[in-house]
C-alpha positions, 0 to 999 in steps of 0.5 A, a space after each residue: 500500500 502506498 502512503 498517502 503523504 511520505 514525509 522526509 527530513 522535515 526542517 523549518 527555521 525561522 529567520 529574523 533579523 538575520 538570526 536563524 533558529 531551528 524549529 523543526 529539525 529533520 523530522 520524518 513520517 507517512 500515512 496510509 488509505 484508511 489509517 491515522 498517524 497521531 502526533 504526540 506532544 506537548 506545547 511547542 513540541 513542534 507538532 502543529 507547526 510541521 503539518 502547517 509548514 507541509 500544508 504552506 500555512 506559515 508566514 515567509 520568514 520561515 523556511 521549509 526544507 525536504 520532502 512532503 511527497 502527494 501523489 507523486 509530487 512534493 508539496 514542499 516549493 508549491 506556490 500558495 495558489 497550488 497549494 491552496 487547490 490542493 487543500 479543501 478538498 484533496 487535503 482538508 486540515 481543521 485548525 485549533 482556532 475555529 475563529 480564524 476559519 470563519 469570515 466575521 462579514 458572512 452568516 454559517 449558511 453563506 460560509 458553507 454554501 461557497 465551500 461546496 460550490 468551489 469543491 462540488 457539483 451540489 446544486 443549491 438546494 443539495 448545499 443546503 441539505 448536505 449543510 444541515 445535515 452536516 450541523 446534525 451530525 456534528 450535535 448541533 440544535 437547531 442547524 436551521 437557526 445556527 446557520 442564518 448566524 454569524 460566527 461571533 454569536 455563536 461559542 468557539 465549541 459550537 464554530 469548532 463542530 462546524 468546521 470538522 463536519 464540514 471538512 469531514 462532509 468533503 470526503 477528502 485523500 487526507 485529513 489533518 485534525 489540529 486538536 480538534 475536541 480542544 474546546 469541547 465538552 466530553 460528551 460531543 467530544 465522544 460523538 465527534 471521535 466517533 464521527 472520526 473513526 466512521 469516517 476513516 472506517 467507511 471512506 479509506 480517509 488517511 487521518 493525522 491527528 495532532 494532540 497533547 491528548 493522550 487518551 484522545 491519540 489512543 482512541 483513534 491512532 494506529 501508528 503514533 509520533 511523539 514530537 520533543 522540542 522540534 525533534 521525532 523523539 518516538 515512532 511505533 503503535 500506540 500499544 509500543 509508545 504506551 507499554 515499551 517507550 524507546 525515549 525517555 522523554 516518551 517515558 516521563 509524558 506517558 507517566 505524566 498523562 496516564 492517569 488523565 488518560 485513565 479516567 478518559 478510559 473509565 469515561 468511554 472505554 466501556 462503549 469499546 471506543 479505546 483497545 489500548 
């Protein structure tokens, strides 16, 4: 099986009044059809920051070096033109702040409908369906009610809901979630994460999910990487990471995270979501 996206020797380094600093340094992974890489790591381990600089979402006084192979071709040199058709539909990434995501001037609806008019054949009336249907799967009351909204009346949780089922309803080769159940209570989180694992399950959708989460990363992984101060500290399963860590840095965040993660296994587990 061929991977969906191969990383190799990722480096990014931030430049400022010529002064150059490493942020990311050589860092390697690949995903497959039907399966999700979880990145593991605190803050600033460099997690986020290299799916954006894959994704050519960083600003321009950072550079990027190596290989980010899609179908054949590096991502890494695109310009942002290419790269933005890529993404949305190709390779859909659901950011941490769902603020940024949405225009404050443009009601849910509006925001919505040009999505699937860019990257669908959906007539008007299908838009809207698919647009309600795509707020009920996400548990959100009244869908009808929150799309004639703006973005600023409604709470980041709610903004945040919209935007996975959004990028989930277009069906893309690769789904990158930052931290998507951050600002979300258990139970929706619960209903988002089964959503996720539906999705990879019946559509073969490769998924990378980045997480501090410990019990998150073993609900919906099958191969985990743990990031440590812009460097790929531990590779393997998330059984491997947990019972047999290589790093000692992997060894102190599993001890430090397990008994967050034990209760998040008492709160859900029984429902068989986690096979740890």
């Amino acid at each position: 099986m061929e991977a969906v996206l191969k990383v190799r020797n990722l480096t990014v380094e931030h430049c400022r009044k010529k002064q150059v600093h490493r942020i990311i340094n050589g860092v390697d992974f690949e995903v497959f059809p039907g399966q999700c890489l979880g990145i593991l790591g605190e803050s600033g381990s460099g997690k986020s920051m290299s799916l954006k600089a894959v994704m050519g979402l960083l600003g321009t006084d950072f550079v990027v070096k190596g290989e980010a192979v899609y179908q054949g071709e590096n991502l890494i040199g695109k310009s942002r033109e290419q790269l933005r058709k890529i993404r949305g539909k190709k390779i859909n990434m659901i950011l941490q702040n769902p603020m940024t995501c949405f225009d404050p001037l443009y009601r849910i609806n509006e925001q919505l409908a040009e999505t699937y008019r860019e990257h669908t054949g959906l007539n008007k009336i299908q838009i809207r369906d698919k647009s309600m249907e795509v707020l009920k799967a996400m548990q959100i009351q009244n869908p009808s009610e929150v799309m004639k909204k703006y973005p600023h009346q409604l709470s980041g949780g709610m903004l945040q809901r919209i935007m996975i089922g959004l990028a989930m309803s277009m069906e893309p080769d690769l789904l990158i979630a930052d931290e998507p159940t951050t600002a979300i209570d258990a139970i929706t989180q619960y209903e988002i994460m089964k959503e996720f694992m539906r999705i990879k399950k019946e559509s073969g959708t490769a998924m990378i999910f980045i997480s501090h989460d410990l019990g998150v990363i073993s609900a919906i992984a099958d191969q985990v990487l743990v990031m440590n101060q812009g460097n790929a500290a531990d590779t393997g399963t998330f059984r491997q990471i947990y019972e047999q860590p290589k790093d000692p840095y992997t060894r102190l965040l599993v001890e430090k995270k397990k008994a967050v993660m034990e209760q998040y296994h008492r709160a859900i587990g029984k429902k068989g979501m986690i096979n740890v």
